[in-house]
N, C-alpha and C positions, 0 to 999 in steps of 0.2 A: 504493500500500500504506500510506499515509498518511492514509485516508478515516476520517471519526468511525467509520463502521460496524466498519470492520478495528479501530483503535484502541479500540474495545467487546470485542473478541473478544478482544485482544492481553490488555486489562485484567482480562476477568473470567477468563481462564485462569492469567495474572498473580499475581491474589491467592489463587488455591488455589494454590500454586508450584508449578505445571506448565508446563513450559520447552516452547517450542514456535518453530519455524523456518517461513518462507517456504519452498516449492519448488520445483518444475517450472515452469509456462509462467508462470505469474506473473514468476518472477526471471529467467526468462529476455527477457520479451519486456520488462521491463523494465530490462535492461543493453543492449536493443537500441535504449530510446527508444520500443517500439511502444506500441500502449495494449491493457492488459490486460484481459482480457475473465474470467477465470474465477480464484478465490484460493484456492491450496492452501495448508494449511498440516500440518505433520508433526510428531510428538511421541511422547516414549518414555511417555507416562501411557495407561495403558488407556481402552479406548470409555466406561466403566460412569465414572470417574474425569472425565473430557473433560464426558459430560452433565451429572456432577452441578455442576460446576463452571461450565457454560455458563445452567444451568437456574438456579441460587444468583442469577445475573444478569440474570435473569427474557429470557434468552434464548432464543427457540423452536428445537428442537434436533428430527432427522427423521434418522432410525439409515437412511441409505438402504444401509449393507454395510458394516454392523456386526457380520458373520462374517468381512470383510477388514478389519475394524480401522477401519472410513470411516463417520463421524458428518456432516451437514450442520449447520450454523448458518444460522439465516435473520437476520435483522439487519433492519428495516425504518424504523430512528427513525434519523440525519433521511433523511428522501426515499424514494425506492425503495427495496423490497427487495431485498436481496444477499445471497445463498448462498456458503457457505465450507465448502470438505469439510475435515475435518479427518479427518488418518491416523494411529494408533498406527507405529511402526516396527515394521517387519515382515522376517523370511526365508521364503524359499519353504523347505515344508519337502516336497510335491510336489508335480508339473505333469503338465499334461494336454495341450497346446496348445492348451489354450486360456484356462484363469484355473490360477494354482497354489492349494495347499492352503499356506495361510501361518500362521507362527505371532508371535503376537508378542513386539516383540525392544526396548532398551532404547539398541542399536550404531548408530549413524547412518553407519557406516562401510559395515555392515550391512544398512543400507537401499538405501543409494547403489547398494552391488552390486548390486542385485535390478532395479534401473529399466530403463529399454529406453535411453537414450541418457546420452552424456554430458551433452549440453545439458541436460536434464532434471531433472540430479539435482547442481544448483549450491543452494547453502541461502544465505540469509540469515536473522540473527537479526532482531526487532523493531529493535537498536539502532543497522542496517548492516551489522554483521559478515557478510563471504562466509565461509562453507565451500565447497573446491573439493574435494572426496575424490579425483574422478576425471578430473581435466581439463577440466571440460569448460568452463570460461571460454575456454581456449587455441583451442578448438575453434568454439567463438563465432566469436570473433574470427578466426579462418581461415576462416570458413565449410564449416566442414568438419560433417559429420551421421556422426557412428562410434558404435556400441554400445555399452554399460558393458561390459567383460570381454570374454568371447568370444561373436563373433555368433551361432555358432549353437547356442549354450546358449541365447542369449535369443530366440531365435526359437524352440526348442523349449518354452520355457513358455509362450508365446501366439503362434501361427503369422499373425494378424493383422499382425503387427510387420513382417513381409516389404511390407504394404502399409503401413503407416504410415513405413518407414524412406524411401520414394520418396516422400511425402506431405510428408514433413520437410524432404527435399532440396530440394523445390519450391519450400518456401519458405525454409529457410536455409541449404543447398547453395550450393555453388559450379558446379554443374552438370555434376560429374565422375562424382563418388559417391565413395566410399570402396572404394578394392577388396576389402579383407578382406570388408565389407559384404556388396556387390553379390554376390561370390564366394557368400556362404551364405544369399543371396538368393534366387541361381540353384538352389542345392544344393536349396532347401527348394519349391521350386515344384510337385513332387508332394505336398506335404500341403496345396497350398492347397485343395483338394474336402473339407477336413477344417473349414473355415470354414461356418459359415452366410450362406445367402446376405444378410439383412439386415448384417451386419455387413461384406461386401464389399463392397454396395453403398452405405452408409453413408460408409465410408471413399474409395471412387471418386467420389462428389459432392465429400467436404470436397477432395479433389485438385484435381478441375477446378477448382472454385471460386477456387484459387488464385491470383492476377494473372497470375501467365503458370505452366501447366504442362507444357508440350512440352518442356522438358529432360528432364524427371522420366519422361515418358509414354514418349518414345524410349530412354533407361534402360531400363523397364520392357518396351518390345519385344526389347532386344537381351540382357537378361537371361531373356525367355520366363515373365517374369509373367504381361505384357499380354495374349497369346493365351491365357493359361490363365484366367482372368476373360474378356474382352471379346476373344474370335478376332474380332469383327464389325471391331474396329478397324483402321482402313485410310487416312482421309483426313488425314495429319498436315495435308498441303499447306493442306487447307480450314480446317482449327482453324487454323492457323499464322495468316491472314487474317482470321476470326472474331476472334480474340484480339485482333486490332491494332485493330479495327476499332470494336468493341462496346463503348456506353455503359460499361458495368459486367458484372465476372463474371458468368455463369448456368451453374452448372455442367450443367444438362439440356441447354441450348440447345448448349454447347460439346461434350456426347456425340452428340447427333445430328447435329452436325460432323463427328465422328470417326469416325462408323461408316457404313458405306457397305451397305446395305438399303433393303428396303420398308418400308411402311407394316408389313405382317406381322413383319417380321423383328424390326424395334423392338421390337411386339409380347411377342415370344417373349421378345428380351431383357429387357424390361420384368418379365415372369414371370419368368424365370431368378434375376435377381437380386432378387424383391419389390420391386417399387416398388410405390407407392400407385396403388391406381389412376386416382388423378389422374395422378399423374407416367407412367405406361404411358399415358393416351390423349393425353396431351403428349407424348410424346417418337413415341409411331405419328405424331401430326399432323405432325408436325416431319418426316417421311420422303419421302423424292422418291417420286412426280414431285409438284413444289413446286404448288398449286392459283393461282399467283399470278403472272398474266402480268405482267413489269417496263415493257413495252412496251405498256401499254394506254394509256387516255386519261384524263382524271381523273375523268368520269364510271363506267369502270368499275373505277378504284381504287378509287372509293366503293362502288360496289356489294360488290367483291370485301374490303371492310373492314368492312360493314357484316354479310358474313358470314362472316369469320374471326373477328371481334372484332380490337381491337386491338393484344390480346399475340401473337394466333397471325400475325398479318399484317404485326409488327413483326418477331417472330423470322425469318418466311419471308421479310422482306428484306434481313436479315441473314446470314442463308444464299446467298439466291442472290448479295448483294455478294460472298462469302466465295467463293462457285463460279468469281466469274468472268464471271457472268450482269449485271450492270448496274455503273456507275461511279458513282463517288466523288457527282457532283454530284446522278445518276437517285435512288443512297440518300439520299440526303442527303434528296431530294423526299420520297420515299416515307417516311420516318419521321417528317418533316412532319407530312406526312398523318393520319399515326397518330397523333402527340400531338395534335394541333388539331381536326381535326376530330371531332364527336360524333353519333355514328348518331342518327336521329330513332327515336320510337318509334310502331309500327304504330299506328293510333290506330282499329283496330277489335278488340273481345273477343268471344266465344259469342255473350254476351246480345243481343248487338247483330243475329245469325243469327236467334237464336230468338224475339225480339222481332219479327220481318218474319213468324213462321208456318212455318217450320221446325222439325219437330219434333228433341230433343235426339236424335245420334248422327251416325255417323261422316259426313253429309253436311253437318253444320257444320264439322267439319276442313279437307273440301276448300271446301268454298266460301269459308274464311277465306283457306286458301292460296292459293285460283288469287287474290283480292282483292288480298293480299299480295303474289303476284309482281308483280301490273298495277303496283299502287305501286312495288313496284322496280325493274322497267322504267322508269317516268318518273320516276326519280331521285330517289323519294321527294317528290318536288313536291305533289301531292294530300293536299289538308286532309281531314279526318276527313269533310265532308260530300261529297265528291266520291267518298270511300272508300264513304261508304252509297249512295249514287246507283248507284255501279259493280255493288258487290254487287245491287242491288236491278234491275240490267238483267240480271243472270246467273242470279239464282234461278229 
């Protein structure tokens, strides 16, 4: 929070004398040591007050919800551009669960109230100074994740917070949970259908994603979140393995761990929650029965890599480590494989059919293909001229 960029915003809000504090993940992940990845900053000066003040400093200013009080600052001298929302202080004046109707407020006491955790709503000034309104440095440092006020006030103004407060735990939890929490976690688990799915699924990636989530994830089965999002979840055992096991997070790769389906069912979940549909034909591929025998030879690891591609033939040996299906030293092989080795490329195209007197349509497809399998058959071994010779005894 020391970066020239932040020190440009601190300055040009500064000299129009508008007081403005450090808040949420920023101060938080910075009393923990971690490194900050997003700069909030909070202020009793209005939005119209904020730009003009930002803009005087010939700083580019982008109103992304500036009906909630929230200006961006973009900052790009020296280095990379860096984004800074800045918030007027705000009370909910009503909710909906899912954004309240807020007005704005001048009480940082007032603000404090309104946030979803205590860890959240620790302030710092520019000059060090902490504000703690609501405890939540103590909570920090206990690793404790508890609500500002009562939980489920503040789950009735955004019902998402039932999933963010297990998201929280995951990563600054002590792995217990807070009972009052969890208590109106549980309570609140029939309005989850009141969420849009983009926004469930949203918040169940940043989850996985997190270095280990299986404290959080079993929380959530034994509070009856989890089956009300994802009934498909079932295989702690296999994520629990996955986890240990894997380069780095992936949180798609760790759901198709956890849920135990087809190909279809993935599918469906894929829909259910909107994913992209990149991420829905990733996460069906990722679905047993796994296309990738561990027990083969290294010739038809190659084959069998050369048509999964590398990500999908790395995950599938990552899963079936995770199953139980091959050892420590057989992965170890197999993702070898994957990183090292590079599929060669076909080395025959159309032109090369219809240049022999074939005319264009669909007997150029097959006769590429059947050329193509012969090549993968002999291991890809076959130069492009052995490739036309082939074709040219099949035509």
């Amino acid at each position: 929070m020391t970066a020239p960029q932040t020190r440009a915003i601190i300055e040009a809000l500064g000299k129009a004398g508008i007081e403005a504090r450090f808040v949420g993940g920023c101060v938080r992940d910075a009393l923990l040591g971690r490194p900050i990845a997003d700069i909030d900053l909070a202020t009793p000066a209005r939005p119209d007050a904020v730009i003009a003040a930002l803009e005087k400093a010939r700083i580019k200013v982008v109103p992304t919800g500036i009906e909630h009080g929230t200006v961006t600052a973009v900052v790009s001298d020296p280095g990379p551009s860096r984004h800074f929302e800045i918030t007027t202080l705000r009370r909910d004046v009503e909710t909906y669960g899912r954004r309240a109707r807020v007005a704005f407020d001048a009480d940082w006491a007032e603000d404090a109230a309104r946030r979803d955790f205590t860890i959240n709503a620790i302030y710092i000034d520019p000059d060090g100074t902490l504000h703690d309104p609501v405890g939540g440095l103590a909570d920090l440092d206990a690793h404790r994740v508890r609500f500002v006020g009562e939980p489920a006030q503040r789950i009735a103004e955004d019902v998402l917070r039932v999933l963010r407060y297990y998201r929280f735990e995951a990563r600054f939890g002590a792995g217990t949970g807070d009972s009052e929490a969890r208590a109106a976690c549980r309570a609140a688990v029939p309005l989850l259908p009141k969420l849009s799915a983009e926004r469930v699924s949203q918040e169940l990636l940043r989850l996985m994603a997190v270095p280990d989530p299986l404290p959080a994830l079993r929380m959530m089965e034994e509070d009856g979140v989890l089956a009300a999002i994802v009934p498909e979840a079932s295989r702690f055992d296999r994520l629990q393995q996955l986890v240990g096991m894997e380069p780095k997070p992936d949180a798609l790769r760790r759901l198709a761990a956890l849920i135990e389906v087809d190909a279809a069912g993935a599918a469906a979940l894929a829909e259910r929650l909107r994913l992209s549909n990149e991420q829905r034909d990733r996460l069906a591929g990722l679905a047993p029965p796994w296309p990738l025998d561990p027990a083969g030879d290294a010739r038809a690891q190659r084959l069998v890599l050369y048509q999964l591609g590398a990500e999908r033939y790395r995950d599938l040996a990552l899963l079936l480590a995770a199953d139980g299906a091959l050892d420590q030293p057989r992965r170890a092989e197999l993702l070898a494989l994957a990183a090292s080795w590079k599929p060669p490329r076909f080395p025959l195209k159309g032109r090369d059919v219809t240049n022999l007197g074939v005319p264009p349509g669909k007997r150029v497809g097959e006769l590429l293909a059947a050329v193509r399998q012969w090549w993968q058959d002999g291991d890809f071994a076959a130069d492009r001229a052995a490739c036309l010779q082939r074709l040219k005894e099949i035509i």
